[in-house]
C-alpha positions as CSV (number, residue, x, y, z in Angstrom):
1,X,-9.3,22.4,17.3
2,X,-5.6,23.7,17.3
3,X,-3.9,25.5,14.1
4,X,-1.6,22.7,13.2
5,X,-5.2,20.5,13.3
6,X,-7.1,22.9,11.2
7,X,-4.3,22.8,8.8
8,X,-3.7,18.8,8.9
9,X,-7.7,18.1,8.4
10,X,-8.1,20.9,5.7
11,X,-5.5,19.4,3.8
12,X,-6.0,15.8,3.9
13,X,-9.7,17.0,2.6
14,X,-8.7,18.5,0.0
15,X,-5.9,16.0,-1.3
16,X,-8.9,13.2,-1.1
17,X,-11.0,16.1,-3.5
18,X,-8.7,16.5,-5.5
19,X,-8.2,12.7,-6.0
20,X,-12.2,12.7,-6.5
21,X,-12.5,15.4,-8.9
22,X,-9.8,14.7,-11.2
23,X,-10.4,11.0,-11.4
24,X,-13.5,12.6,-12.8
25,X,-12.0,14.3,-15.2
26,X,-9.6,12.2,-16.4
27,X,-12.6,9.5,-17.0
28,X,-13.7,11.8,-19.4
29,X,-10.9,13.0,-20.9
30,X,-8.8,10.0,-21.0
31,X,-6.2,10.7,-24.1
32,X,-4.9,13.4,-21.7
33,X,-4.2,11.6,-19.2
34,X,-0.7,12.5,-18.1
35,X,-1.9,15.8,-18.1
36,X,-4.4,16.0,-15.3
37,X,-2.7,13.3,-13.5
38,X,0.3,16.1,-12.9
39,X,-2.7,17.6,-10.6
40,X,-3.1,14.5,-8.0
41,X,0.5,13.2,-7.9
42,X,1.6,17.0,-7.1
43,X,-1.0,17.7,-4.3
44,X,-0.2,13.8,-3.1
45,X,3.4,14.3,-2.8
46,X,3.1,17.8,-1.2
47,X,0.5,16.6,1.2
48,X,2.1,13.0,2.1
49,X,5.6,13.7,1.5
50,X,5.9,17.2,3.1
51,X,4.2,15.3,6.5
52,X,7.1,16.0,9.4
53,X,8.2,13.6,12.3
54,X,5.1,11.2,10.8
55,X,5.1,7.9,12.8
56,X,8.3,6.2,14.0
57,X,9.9,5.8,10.6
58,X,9.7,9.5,9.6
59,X,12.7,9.9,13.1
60,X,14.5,6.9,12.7
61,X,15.2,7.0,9.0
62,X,16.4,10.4,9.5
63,X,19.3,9.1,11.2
64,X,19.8,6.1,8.4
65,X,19.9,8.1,5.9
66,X,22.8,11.0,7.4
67,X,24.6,7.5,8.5
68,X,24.6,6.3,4.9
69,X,25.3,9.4,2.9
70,X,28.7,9.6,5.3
71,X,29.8,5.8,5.1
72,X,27.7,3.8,2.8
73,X,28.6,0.3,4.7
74,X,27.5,2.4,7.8
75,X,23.9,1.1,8.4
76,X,22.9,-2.6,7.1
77,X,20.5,-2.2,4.5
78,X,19.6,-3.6,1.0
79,X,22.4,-2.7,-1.9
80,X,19.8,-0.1,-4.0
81,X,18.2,1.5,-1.0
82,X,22.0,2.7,0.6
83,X,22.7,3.6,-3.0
84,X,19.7,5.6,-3.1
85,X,20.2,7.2,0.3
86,X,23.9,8.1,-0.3
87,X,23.4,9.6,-3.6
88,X,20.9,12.3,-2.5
89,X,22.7,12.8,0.7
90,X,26.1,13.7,-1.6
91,X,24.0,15.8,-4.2
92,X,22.7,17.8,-1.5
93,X,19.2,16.5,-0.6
94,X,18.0,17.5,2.4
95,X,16.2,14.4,4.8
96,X,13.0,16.2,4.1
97,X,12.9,16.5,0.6
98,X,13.9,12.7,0.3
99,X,10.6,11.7,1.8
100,X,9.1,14.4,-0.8
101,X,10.6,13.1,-3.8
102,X,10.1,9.2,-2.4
103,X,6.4,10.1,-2.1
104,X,6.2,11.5,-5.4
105,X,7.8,8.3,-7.1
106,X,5.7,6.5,-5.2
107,X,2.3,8.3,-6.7
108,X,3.8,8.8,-10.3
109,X,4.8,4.8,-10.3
110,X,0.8,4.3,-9.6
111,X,-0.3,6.1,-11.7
112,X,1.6,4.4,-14.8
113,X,0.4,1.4,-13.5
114,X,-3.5,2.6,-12.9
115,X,-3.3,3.9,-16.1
116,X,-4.5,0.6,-17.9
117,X,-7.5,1.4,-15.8
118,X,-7.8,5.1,-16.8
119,X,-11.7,4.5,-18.3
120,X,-12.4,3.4,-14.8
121,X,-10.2,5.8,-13.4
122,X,-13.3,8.0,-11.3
123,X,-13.5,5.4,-8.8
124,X,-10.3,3.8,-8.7
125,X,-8.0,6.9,-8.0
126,X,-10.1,7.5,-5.0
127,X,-10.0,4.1,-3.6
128,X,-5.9,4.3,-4.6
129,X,-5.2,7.1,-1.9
130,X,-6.1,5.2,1.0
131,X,-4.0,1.8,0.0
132,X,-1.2,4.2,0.0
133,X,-1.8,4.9,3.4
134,X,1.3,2.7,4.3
135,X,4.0,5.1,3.1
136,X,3.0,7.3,6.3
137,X,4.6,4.7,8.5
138,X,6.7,2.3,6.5
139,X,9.2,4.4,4.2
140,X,11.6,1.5,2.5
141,X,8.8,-0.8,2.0
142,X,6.8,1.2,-0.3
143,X,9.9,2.9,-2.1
144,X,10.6,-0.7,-3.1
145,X,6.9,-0.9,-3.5
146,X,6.9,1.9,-6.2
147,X,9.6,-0.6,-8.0
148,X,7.4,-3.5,-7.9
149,X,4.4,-1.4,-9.5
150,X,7.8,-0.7,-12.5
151,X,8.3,-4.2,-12.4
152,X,4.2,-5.1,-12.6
153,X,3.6,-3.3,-15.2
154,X,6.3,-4.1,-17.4
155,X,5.3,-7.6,-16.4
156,X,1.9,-8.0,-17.6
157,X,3.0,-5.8,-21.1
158,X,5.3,-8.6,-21.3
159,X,8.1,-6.6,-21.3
160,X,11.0,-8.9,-19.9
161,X,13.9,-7.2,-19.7
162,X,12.4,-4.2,-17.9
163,X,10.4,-6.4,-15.8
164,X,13.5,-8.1,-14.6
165,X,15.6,-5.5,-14.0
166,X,12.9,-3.7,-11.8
167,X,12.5,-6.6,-9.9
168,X,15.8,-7.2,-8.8
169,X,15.4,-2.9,-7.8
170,X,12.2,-4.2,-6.0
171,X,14.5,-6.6,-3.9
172,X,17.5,-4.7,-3.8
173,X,15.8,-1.9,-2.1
174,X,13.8,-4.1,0.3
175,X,14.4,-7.7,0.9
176,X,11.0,-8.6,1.8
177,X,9.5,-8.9,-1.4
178,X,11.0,-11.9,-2.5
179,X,7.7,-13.2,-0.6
180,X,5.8,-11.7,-3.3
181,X,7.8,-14.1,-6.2
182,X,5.5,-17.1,-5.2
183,X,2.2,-15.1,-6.7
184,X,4.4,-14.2,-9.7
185,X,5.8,-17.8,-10.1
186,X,2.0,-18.5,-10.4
187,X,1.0,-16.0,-12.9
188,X,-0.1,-18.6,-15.2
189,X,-2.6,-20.2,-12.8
190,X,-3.7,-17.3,-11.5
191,X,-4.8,-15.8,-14.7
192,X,-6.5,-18.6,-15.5
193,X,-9.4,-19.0,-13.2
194,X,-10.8,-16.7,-10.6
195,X,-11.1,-17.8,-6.8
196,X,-15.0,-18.5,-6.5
197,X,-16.7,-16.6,-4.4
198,X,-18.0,-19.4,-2.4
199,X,-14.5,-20.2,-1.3
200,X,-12.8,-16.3,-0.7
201,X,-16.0,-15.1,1.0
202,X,-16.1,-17.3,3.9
203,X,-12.5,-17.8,4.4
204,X,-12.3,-14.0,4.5
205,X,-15.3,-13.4,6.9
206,X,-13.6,-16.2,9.1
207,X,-10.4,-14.0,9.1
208,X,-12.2,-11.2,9.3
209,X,-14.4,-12.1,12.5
210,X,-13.1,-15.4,14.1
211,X,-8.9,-15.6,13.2
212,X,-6.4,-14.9,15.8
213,X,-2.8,-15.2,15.8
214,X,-2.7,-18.6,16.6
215,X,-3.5,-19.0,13.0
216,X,-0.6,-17.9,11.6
217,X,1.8,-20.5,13.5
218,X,2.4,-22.6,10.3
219,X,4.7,-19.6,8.7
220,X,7.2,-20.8,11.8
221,X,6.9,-24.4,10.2
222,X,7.5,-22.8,6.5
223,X,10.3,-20.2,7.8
224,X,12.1,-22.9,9.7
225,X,11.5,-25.0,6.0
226,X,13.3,-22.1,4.0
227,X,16.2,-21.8,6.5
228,X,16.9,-25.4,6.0
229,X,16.9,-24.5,2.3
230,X,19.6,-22.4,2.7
231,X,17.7,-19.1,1.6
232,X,18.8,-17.0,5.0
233,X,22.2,-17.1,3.4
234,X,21.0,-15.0,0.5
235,X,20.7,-11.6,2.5
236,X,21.8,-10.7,6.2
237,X,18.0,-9.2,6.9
238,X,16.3,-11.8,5.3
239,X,18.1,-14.2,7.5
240,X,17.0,-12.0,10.4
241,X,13.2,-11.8,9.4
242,X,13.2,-15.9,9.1
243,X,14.9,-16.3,12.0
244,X,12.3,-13.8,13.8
245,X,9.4,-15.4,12.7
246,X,8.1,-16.3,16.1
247,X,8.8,-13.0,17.8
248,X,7.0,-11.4,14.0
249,X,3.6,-13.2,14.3
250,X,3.1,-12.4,18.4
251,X,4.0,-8.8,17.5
252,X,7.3,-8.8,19.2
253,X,9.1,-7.6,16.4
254,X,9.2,-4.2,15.2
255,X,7.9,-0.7,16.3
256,X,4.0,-1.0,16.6
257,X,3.2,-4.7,17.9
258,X,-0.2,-5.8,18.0
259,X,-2.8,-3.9,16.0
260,X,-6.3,-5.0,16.7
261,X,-9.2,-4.7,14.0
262,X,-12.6,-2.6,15.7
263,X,-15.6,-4.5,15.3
264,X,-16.8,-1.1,13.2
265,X,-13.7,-1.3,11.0
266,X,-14.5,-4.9,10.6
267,X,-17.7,-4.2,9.4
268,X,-16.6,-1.6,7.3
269,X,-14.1,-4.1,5.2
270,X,-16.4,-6.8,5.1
271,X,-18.5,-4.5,3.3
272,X,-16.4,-2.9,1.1
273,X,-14.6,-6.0,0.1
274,X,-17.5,-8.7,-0.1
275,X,-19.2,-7.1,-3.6
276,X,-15.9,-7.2,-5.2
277,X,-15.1,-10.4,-4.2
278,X,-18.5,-11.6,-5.8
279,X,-19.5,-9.4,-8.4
280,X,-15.3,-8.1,-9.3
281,X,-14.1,-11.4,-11.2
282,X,-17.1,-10.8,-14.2
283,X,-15.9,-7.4,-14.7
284,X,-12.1,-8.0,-14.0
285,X,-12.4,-10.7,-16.6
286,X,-13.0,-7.9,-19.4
287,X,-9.7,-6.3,-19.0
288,X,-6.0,-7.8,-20.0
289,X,-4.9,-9.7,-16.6
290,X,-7.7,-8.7,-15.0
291,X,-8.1,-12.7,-13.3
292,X,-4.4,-12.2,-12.3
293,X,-5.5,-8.7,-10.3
294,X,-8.6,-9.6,-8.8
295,X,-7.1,-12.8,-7.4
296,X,-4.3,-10.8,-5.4
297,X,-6.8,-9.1,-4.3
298,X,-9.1,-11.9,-3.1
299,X,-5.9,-13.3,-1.5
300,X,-5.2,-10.1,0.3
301,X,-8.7,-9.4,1.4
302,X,-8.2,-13.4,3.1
303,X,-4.9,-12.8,4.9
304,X,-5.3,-8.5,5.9
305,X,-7.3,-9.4,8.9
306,X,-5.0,-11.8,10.1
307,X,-1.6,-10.2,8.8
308,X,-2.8,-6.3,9.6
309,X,-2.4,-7.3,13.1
310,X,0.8,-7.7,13.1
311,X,3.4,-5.0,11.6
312,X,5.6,-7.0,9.7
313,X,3.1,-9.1,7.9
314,X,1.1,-5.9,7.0
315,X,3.2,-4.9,5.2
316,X,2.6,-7.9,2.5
317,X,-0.9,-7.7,2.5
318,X,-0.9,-4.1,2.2
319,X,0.7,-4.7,-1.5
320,X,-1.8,-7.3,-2.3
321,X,-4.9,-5.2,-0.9
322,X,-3.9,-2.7,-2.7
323,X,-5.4,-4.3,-5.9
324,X,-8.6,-3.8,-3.8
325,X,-8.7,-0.1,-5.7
326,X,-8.1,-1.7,-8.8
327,X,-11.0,-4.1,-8.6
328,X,-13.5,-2.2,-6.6
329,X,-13.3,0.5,-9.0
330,X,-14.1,-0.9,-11.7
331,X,-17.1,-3.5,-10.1
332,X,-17.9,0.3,-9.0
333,X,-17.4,2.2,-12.6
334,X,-19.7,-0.6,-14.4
335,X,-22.2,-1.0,-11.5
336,X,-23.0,3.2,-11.7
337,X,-22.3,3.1,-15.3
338,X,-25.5,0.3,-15.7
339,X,-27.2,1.2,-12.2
340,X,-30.6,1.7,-14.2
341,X,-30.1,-2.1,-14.4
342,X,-29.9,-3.1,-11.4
343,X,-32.2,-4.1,-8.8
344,X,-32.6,-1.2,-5.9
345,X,-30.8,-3.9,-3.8
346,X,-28.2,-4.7,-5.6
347,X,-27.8,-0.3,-6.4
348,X,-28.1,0.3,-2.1
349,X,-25.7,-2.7,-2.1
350,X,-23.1,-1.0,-4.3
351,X,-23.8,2.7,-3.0
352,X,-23.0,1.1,0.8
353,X,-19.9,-0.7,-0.3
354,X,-18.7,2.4,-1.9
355,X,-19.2,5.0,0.7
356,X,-17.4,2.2,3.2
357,X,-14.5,2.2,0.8
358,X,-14.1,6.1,0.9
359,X,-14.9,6.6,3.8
360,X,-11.2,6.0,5.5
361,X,-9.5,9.1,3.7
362,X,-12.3,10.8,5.4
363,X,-11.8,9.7,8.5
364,X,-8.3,9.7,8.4
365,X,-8.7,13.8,7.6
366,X,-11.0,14.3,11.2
367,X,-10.5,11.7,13.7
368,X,-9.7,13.7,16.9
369,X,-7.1,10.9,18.3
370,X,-4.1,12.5,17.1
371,X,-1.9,14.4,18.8
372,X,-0.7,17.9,17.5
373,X,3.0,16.0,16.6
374,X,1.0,13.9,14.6
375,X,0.1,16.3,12.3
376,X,3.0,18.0,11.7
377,X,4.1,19.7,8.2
378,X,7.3,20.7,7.4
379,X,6.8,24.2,8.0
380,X,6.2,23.3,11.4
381,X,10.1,21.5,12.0
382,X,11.1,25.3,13.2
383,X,14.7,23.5,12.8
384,X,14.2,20.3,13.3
385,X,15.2,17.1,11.7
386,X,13.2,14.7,13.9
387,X,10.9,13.9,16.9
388,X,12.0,12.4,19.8
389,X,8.6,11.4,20.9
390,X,8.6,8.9,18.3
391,X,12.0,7.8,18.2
392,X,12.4,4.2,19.3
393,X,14.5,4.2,22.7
């Protein structure tokens, strides 16, 4: 094992300690919340956002950003995500400390939004550092993902002005999440009744272990549908993307292609994900919106296997699996809290599904398939700004 893997692994342990212990801690403390949460979100943007040359992104944002801090109509981009870029570029903020300070929004915008969950905290928080495992590669997408957690939580408190104006940020910033404003058009019918079990557990195990890509040949029909509409006029890249869908859904389009599930990993998510989907609606149901949530979830749990093998399209399921933590935590928090209760099935059941939900950050930490430039910090740039090695040619 080389220095720079030592380092990488040692670190990506502790971050996903630290998450453990202090969602302990702030499950039993939780009127001090903000207080230990300064803990995580510090040694998550440190760990995450001081990562150098990470994936393709990392190298070819480097170059978007020193084009848009020089000429803001340089580089074609959503309104609020130049005005970002050109702003820290003109106050003096190096590339690097952009992806810090993007990380750390990103981790501070979850936790205000987890924070409705803090009695449950212990086991979501965990769960919550994987889900973010996304920012590594797609850096726009989950700053205007950080918005959309604003603009979700100001949401379900009913707070409308705020929740509009952080939804137009979402959008501004990235385009691509005007495909979430179906599931918020259907708030009200989504909060009202749960998707049973006997209809989200099949369709996801059919996803999961029979789907291919063929599958997803209606969004062609529906793209070719909004275009008609008129709704590629609204935005130059959404125009792009619907015009792309053919060349999205066979992988053609953007950096990493095809990504194919293992039948291990498959395994894994069918049983992390199956408890939640039948035991995670009784106990969502206890907490405010809690249908709304767990049914983003179940709808993300159907799609990932199909959408996760395609870049593009993972990056929507990623925001609706991400709800996974949210649900799976608490199914988690109330199964250990009552696990006296339980049948020893039903306890080596939930212990199973748990361990297969952690175990990701672990293996993220050790896996010996990564190259040294994979596991660069910042410290180890010696200069740079970039790699080429992952620059797209």
């Amino acid at each position: 094992m080389s220095e720079i893997n030592l380092i990488y692994t040692s670190l990506k342990l502790l971050e996903f300690a630290i998450f453990l212990l202090f969602g302990y801690i702030i499950s039993k403390s939780p009127k001090h919340y903000w207080k230990y949460a300064i803990f995580p979100i510090a040694v998550f943007a440190i760990v995450e956002g001081l990562r150098f040359g990470r994936e393709i992104d990392y190298n070819e944002y480097y170059f978007r950003y020193i084009n848009i801090g020089q000429n803001f109509n340089s580089e074609d981009y959503e309104f609020i995500f130049k005005l970002i870029c050109y702003t820290c570029y003109n106050i003096g903020i190096p590339y690097y400390l952009f992806i810090f300070f993007q990380s750390a929004f990103l981790i501070f915008c979850t936790f205000l939004f987890i924070k409705r969950y803090k009695q449950a905290i212990q086991y979501v928080l965990p769960l919550v550092l994987f889900e973010l495992y996304g920012n590594n590669m797609f850096i726009r997408w989950y700053l205007a993902f950080s918005f959309f957690l604003l603009f979700l939580h100001y949401y379900l408190e009913r707070k409308t002005y705020k929740s509009l104006f952080f939804i137009v940020i979402t959008c501004l910033t990235h385009i691509g999440f005007t495909t979430l404003l179906p599931f918020i058009a259907l708030h009200k019918l989504l909060s009202k009744k749960g998707i049973p079990p006997k209809i989200s557990v099949p369709l996801f195990l059919v996803t999961l272990f029979v789907s291919n890509l063929s599958y997803l040949n209606f969004i062609v029909t529906f793209s070719n549908i909004l275009l008609k509409l008129g709704l590629g006029s609204i935005d130059p890249r959404l125009n792009l993307y619907l015009n792309s869908t053919e060349d999205i859904i066979s992988g053609n389009f953007g950096n990493i292609g095809v990504i194919n599930l293992t039948i291990s990993n498959s395994i894994r998510l069918a049983i992390a994900y199956i408890p939640a989907m039948l035991w995670g609606l009784k106990c969502m149901k206890k907490y405010h919106e809690g249908i709304f949530i767990y049914n983003l979830f179940v709808i993300g749990a159907i799609v990932s296997p199909l959408f996760l093998k395609v870049e593009i399209l993972n990056r929507l399921s990623g925001v609706l699996v991400f709800f996974y933590s949210i649900c799976g935590g608490i199914l988690f928090f109330h199964a250990f809290k009552n696990i006296q209760r339980l049948r020893t099935p039903i306890k080596a059941i939930m212990l199973i599904s748990y361990l297969c939900a952690l175990w990701p950050n672990v293996s993220i930490a050790i896996r010996d398939n990564l190259r040294d430039n994979q596991m660069l910090f910042i410290w180890d740039a010696h200069g740079r700004n970039y790699l080429n090695t992952f620059r797209k040619e």
